[in-house]
N, C-alpha and C positions, 0 to 999 in steps of 0.2 A: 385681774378679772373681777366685774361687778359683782356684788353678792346676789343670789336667785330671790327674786322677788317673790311671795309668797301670800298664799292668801288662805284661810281656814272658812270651811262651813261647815258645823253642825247644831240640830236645834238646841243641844243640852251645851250649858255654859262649862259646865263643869268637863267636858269632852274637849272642847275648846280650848280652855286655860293649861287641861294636864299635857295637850298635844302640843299648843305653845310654848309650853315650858320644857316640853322635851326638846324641841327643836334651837330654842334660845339655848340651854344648857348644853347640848351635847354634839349641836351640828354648827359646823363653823360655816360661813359664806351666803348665810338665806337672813332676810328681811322680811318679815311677814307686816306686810302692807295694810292688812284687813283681815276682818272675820267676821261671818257672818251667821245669822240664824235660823236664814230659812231660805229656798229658792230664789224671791223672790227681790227682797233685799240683796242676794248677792248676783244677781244680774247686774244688779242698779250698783255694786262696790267694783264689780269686774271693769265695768268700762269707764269708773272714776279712777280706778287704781293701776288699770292692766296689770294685773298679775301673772308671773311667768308659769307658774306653778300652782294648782289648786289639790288643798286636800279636802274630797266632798265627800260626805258621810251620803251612803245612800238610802237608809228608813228616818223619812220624818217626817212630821204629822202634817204637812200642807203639803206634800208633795216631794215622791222621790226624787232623788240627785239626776235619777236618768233624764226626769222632764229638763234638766237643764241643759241639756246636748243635743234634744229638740226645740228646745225656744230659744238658742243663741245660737246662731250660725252666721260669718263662720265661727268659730271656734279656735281661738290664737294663742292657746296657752294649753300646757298638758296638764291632766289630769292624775291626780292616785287617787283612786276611791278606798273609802274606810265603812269597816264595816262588823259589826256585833255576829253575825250569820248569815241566813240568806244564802244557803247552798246554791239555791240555782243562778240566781243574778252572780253570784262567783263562778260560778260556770261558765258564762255567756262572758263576765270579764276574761278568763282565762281564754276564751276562745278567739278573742279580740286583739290578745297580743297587748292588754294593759296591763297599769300598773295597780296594785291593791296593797292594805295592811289591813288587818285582825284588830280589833279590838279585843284587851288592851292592846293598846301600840308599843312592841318593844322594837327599843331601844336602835338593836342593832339592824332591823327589816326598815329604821325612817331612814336612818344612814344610808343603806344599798339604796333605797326610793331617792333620797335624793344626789347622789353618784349617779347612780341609771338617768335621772334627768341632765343630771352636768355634762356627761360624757357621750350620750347621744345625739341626735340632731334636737336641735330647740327648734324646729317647724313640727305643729301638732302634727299626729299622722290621723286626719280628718278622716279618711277612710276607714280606721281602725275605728273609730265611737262610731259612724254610718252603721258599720257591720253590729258591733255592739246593740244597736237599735234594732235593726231587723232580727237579731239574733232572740233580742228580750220577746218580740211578736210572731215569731216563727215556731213552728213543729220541729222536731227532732229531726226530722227528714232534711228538709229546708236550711237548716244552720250550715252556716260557714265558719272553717277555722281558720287561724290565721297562723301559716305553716313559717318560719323563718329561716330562711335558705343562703347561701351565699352572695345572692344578686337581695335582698331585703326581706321581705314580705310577699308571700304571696298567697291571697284567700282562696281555699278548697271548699267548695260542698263535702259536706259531710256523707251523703250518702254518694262521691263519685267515688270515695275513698273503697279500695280493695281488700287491704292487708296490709300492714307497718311491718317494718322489717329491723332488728337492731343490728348497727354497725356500731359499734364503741359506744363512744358517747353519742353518736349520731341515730339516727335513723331515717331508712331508707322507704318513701309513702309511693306507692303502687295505685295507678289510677284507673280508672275503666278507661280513660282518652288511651291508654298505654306509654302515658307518661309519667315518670319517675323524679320523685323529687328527694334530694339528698339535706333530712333535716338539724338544724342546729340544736335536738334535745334530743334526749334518751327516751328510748321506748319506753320502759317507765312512765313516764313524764306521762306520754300517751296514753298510755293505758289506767291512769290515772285520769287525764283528762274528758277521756269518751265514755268514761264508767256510766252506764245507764244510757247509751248511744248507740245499742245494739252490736258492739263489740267485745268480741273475748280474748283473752290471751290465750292460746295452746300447748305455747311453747314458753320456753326461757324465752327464746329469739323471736317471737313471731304472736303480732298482734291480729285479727280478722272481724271482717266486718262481715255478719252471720245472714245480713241479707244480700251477701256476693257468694255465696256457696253453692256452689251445684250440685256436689255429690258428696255423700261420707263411703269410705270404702273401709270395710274392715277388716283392718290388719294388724298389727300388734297393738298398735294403739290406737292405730286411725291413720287413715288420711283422708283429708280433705283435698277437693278439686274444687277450686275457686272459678268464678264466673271467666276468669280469661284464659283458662286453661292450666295453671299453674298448679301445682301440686305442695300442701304442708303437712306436715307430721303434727300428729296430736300428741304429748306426752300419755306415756301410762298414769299416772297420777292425775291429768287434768281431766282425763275420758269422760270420770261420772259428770262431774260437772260441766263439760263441755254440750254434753246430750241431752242435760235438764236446762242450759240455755239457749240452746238449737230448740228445743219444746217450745219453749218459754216465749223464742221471739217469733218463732211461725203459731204461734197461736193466739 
C-alpha cells in the first residue's frame, strides 16, 4: 500500500513544523507532499500536489479553513481540521460526522486521525463538509446531524429529532416522521453533542428534545408525554433541573 499523501495548513510555522514532525516521527505510511500558510496558497498546492489528506487549521488571519470547502469544489481529498478552540465551529464539525484534533496535537488522537482515514473509504464524503457549511450559517433549529447507522450516514434535522433512547453502546433516535433510527454511538455521545440544542437528559437511558414535549405530569418524578404520544420518566434527582430547562427553553 502507497503511503497517504498529506498536506499541512496552518498560518503559524511553528504549528506546522511541530505537526510535521509529529507525523514524520510517529506515524508510519503518510508523505506530506506540502504545507501551507494561508487559504489561498493552499488551493494553488492542493491541485499541484493532490493531497489525499489535509490537516487544515481553522482560525487564520486571511481567512477561515471553512472558506476552503466553499471555494474548492469538488472536494477530492478528506479533511481533519485542527484547532486551538472554537467551541461552536467544533460543534457544527461534530455534527458533520468529521474528523478534528485539539491543539496541542497529541500524539495518539494524529494516529486514530490517520487509521480513520486508512481504513475508511478514501472518496471524500462531499455531503458531510455541504452539511458542515449550512450548519456553520444556520439557527439551531435548521442544523442537521449526521446520525451513523448501519446502512452509513444519514443526516437528521435537529429539530425533527424526538428523544434518543440508549441501547448499549447504541442508541436508539425517535423522529417525528415515526421513524426510528438504530445509532452507532452512545447516548452520551449525544447528549454531549446537542448540549445547548434544546435537549435534556432525564434519565440514565433517555435523552429529549424539550421542544417535542407536550405534557409534564406529576408523579413521583415526572413524566413527560412527548409530541407523539409516547410517555418518559424523569428521574427524582434530574426534576429540579429538568423544570428550570423546560422554563429556560420556552422562554
Amino acid at each position: 500500500m502507497s503511503d497517504v499523501r498529506v498536506m499541512i495548513v496552518d498560518d503559524e510555522e511553528g504549528a506546522r513544523e511541530s505537526l510535521s514532525n509529529l507525523l514524520e516521527k510517529y506515524v508510519d505510511g503518510v508523505k506530506i507532499v506540502a504545507k501551507s500558510d494561508s487559504i489561498a496558497s493552499a488551493m494553488e498546492k492542493i491541485k499541484k500536489y493532490t493531497p489525499e489528506l489535509v490537516f487544515l487549521d481553522i482560525e487564520m488571519p486571511f481567512g477561515s479553513g471553512f472558506e476552503l470547502l466553499e471555494r474548492m469544489k469538488p472536494i477530492n481529498f478528506n479533511i481533519v481540521f485542527v484547532t486551538a478552540y472554537d467551541h461552536y465551529a467544533l460543534k457544527a464539525i461534530k455534527f458533520s460526522a468529521l474528523d478534528y484534533l485539539l491543539k496541542p496535537v497529541d500524539i495518539e488522537d494524529l494516529k486514530k486521525a490517520i487509521k480513520k482515514h486508512v481504513h475508511t473509504q478514501k472518496t471524500p464524503p462531499t455531503e458531510n463538509y455541504d452539511n458542515l457549511i449550512e450548519n456553520l450559517k444556520s439557527d439551531s433549529q435548521d442544523k442537521k446531524i449526521a446520525i451513523p447507522d448501519s446502512n452509513g450516514i444519514t443526516f437528521i434535522a435537529i429539530n425533527d429529532i424526538i428523544r434518543c433512547e440508549s441501547d448499549g453502546n447504541y442508541t436508539r433516535i425517535f423522529l417525528n416522521t415515526g421513524k426510528k433510527i438504530l445509532a452507532s454511538k452512545t447516548l452520551g455521545e449525544y447528549e454531549n453533542m446537542l448540549d445547548g440544542d434544546g435537549f435534556f437528559r432525564v434519565h440514565r437511558g433517555h435523552l429529549v428534545n424539550l421542544n417535542h414535549i407536550h405534557k409534564f405530569l406529576k408523579t413521583d418524578g415526572g413524566t413527560i408525554e412527548m409530541s407523539d404520544g409516547t410517555h418518559v420518566d424523569v428521574s427524582r434527582r434530574k426534576k429540579t433541573a429538568f423544570m428550570e430547562a423546560l422554563t429556560e427553553n420556552k422562554g
